[in-house]
N, C-alpha and C positions, 0 to 999 in steps of 0.2 A: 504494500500500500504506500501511496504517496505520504513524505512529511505535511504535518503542514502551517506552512509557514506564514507569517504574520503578514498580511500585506504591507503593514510598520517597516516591520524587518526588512522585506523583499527591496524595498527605494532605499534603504540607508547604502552611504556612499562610507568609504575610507580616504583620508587623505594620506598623502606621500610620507606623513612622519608614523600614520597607525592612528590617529586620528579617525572618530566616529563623525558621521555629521549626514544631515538631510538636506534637500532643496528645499526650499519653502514653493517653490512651484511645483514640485512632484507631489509634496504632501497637498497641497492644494487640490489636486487631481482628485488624491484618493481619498479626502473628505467631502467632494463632491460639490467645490467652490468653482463655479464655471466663469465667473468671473474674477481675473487676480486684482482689480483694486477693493470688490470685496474682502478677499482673503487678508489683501495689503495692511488694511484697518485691522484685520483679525492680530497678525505681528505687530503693527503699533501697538497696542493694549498689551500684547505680552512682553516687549518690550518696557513699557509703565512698568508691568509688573514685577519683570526681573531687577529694573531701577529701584522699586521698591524694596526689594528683599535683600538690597544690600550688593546685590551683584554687579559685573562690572558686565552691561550690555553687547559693549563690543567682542568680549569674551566668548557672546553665545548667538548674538546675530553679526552676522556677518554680511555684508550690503557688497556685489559683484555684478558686475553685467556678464552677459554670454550673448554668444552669436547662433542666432538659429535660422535655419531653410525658413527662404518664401518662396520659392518657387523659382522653375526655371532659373535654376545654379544660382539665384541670387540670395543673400545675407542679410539678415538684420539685428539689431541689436536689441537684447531688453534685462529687466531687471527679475534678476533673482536673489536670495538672502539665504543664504546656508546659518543651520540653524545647528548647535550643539542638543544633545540628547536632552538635555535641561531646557534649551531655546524651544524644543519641538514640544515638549513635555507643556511647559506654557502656554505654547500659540494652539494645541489641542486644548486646551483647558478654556480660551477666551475662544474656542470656539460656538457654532451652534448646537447644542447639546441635544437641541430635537431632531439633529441629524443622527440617527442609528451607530451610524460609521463612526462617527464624532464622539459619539459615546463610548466607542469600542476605542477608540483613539485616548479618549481620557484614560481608560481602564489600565491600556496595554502601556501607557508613559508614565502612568502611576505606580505601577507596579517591576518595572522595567529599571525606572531611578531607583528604588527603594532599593530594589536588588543592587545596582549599582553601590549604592552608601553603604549597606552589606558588606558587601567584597569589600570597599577601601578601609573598613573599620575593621577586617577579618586581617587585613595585610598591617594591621598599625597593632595586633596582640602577639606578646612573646611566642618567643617558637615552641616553648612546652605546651602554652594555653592549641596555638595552633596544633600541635601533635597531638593533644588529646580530643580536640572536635572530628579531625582527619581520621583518627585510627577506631571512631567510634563511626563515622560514615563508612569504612572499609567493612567494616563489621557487617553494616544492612546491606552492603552493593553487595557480597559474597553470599550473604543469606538469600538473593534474589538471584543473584548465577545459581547457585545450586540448585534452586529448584526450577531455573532454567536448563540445568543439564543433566536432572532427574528425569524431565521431561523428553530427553534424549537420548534417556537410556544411562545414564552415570548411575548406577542405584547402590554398590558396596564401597566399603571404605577404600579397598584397591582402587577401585573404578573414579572413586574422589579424588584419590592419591596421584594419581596420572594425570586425571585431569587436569589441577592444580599446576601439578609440575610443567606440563605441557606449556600452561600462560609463564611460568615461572624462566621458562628454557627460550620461551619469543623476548619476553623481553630482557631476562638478562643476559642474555650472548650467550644461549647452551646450558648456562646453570640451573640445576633443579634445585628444590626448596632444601635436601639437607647439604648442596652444594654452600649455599647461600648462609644458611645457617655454619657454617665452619667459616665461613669467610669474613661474617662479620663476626669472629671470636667468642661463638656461644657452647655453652662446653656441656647445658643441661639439656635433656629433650624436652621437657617439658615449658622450656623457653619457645618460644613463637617468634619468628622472623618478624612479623610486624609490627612485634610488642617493642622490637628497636630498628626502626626506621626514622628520618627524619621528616620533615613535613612534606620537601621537595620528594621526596623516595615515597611516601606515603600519595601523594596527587597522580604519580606516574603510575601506581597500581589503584589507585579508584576507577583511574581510565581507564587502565584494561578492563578491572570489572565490569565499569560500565558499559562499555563497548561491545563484551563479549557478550553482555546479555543481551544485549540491545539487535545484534546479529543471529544468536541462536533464535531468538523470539521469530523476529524478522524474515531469516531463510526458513524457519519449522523446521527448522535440524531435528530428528529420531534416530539418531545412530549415534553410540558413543564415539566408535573413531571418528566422527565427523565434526562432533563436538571436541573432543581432541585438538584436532587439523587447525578448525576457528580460533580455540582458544591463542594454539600457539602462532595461529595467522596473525592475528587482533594486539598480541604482544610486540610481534614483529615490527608491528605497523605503530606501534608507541615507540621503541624504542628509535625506527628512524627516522619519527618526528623530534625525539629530544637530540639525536645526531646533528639533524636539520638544521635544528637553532643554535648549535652551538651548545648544548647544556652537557653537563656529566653525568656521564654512563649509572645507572643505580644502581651496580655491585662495585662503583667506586666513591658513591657517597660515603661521607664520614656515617660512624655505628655510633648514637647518642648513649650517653654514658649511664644514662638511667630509664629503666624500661618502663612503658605505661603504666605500669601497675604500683612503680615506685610513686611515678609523678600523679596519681588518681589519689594513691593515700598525702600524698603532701599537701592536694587541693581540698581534700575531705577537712583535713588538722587545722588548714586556717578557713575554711568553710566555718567548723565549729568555734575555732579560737574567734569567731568575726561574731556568732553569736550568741556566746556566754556574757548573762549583763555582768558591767561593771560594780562593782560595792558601792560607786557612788549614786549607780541608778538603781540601787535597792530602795524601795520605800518602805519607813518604818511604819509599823502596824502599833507600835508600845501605846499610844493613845485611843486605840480602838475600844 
C-alpha cells in the first residue's frame, strides 16, 4: 500500500545548507486560496503575529521574487515568500478555518512544531537522561519486531536467536550479538549488549528495528529465512547510511561505563531524595 503522505509534507522544499522551508505560493494552492493577494493578507497577519511573539520576522518570512512561464518561451516575474516551519505554522493558523484543508493545515503545523520543540529539548538532556528514554524505546520497537517475525515464522528461542543476530551481523560488519558483546568488554551473560550502548549506538539500532518491522509488515514476509534475509538487508542498509555521513561505525562507538540498570537506580535515589519533605516543611501538629 501507498505511504501516505501529508500534502504539508509533499510542497516542503530544503535549502542548500538542510534548511526546511515552504513557498507561500504552493501552500497557497493547497489551502485553496485562488487568489494570492488574498493569501498575501493571510502572511501579513502572520507576520503581526510572529512580531508579536517576540520573533524576528525576517527569520521566518522571507520576501523573493521568481520567474515563471507565460507562455510562448516568455518570463515573468512575481512575488513569493518562503516561509520557515514556524512562518507556515502561523500563516495556517490566520488562515480560513472554515476551509477543511485549513483546518487540517492548522492540525498538521501544530503538531508538527511541537514535535519539532521535542526533538530540540530531547538534544539539550545529558547523555545518561538520553540513554535511558532510547534504551526504553529499543525495548517497545523489539517487542513489535518480534511479533513481526513471529508472524513469519520466528516462533523458538533459536529461531529469535538468529534472527536477532542476523540484524546484528547487517549492521555491524558480520558481528553477531555474543561477537558484540566480547567487544564491548562484557564478561557476564547475563549483561545485554544494549544495556551498554551509547545514545548514538542506541538510534542506529531503533532504526533497524524500526525499519525491519516496518518491511516485514509491508512485504507479508511468512518465512523465517526471509525474515532473516530483511532483517540482515535493513541492517545493511543503516549501516551504509551512517558510512554515508560520515558517522562511526557502532562496534566502534565508545562502551559507557555504567549500564542502564546502574543509571535507572541513580534516577530512582534522586527521584526519591527530590521527594522526601524537608524538616522545615514539616508542620507541627503540638497545638492540635
Amino acid at each position: 500500500a501507498a505511504s501516505h503522505v501529508s500534502p504539508f509534507e509533499a510542497i516542503k522544499k530544503q535549502a542548500e545548507d538542510g534548511s526546511e522551508y515552504w513557498s507561500a505560493r504552493d501552500l497557497s494552492k493547497i489551502l485553496g486560496y485562488t487568489l494570492w493577494q488574498k493569501f498575501r493578507n493571510v502572511i501579513q497577519k502572520a507576520e503581526k503575529a510572529c512580531e508579536n511573539s517576540g520573533e524576528a520576522v525576517s527569520d521566518h518570512f522571507i520576501h523573493a521574487d521568481k520567474m515563471i512561464s507565460a507562455g510562448k518561451g516568455a518570463q515573468r516575474k512575481i512575488e513569493d515568500i518562503y516561509l520557515s516551519r514556524y512562518g507556515a505554522y502561523l500563516a495556517v493558523q490566520n488562515g480560513d478555518s472554515s476551509k477543511p484543508i485549513v483546518a487540517l493545515g492548522q492540525t498538521y503545523f501544530a503538531v508538527q512544531t511541537r514535535r519539532k520543540e521535542l526533538d530540540d529539548e530531547f538534544e539539550t538532556l545529558p547523555e545518561d537522561q538520553k540513554r535511558l528514554i532510547m534504551r526504553s524505546m529499543l525495548t517497545t520497537f523489539h517487542l513489535r519486531l518480534a511479533q513481526a517475525a513471529q508472524r513469519a515464522g520466528v516462533i523458538d528461542p533459536q529461531d529469535f536467536a538468529t534472527f536477532y543476530d542476523h540484524g546484528y551481523m547487517g549492521l555491524y560488519g558480520g558481528l553477531r550479538e555474543n561477537d558484540i558483546h566480547v567487544r564491548k568488554g562484557l564478561t557476564e551473560d547475563h549483561q545485554k549488549i544494549s544495556d551498554y550502548m551509547g545514545s548514538e549506538e542506541l538510534g542506529a539500532n531503533i532504526f533497524r528495528a524500526t525499519q525491519t518491522d516496518a518491511k516485514l509488515r509491508r512485504d507479508q514476509v511468512n518465512m523465517k529465512e526471509q525474515a532473516n534475509s530483511t532483517h540482515y538487508q535493513v541492517g545493511q542498509e543503516v549501516r551504509e547510511t551512517i558510512k554515508r555521513l560520515g558517522g562511526t561505525m557502532p562496534e566502534d562507538l565508545p562502551t559507557p561505563a555504567e549500564s542502564i540498570q546502574e543509571l535507572q537506580r541513580k534516577d530512582q535515589k534522586q527521584v526519591q531524595q527530590r521527594q522526601q519533605p524537608s524538616l522545615f516543611d514539616k508542620s507541627s501538629d503540638d497545638n492540635d
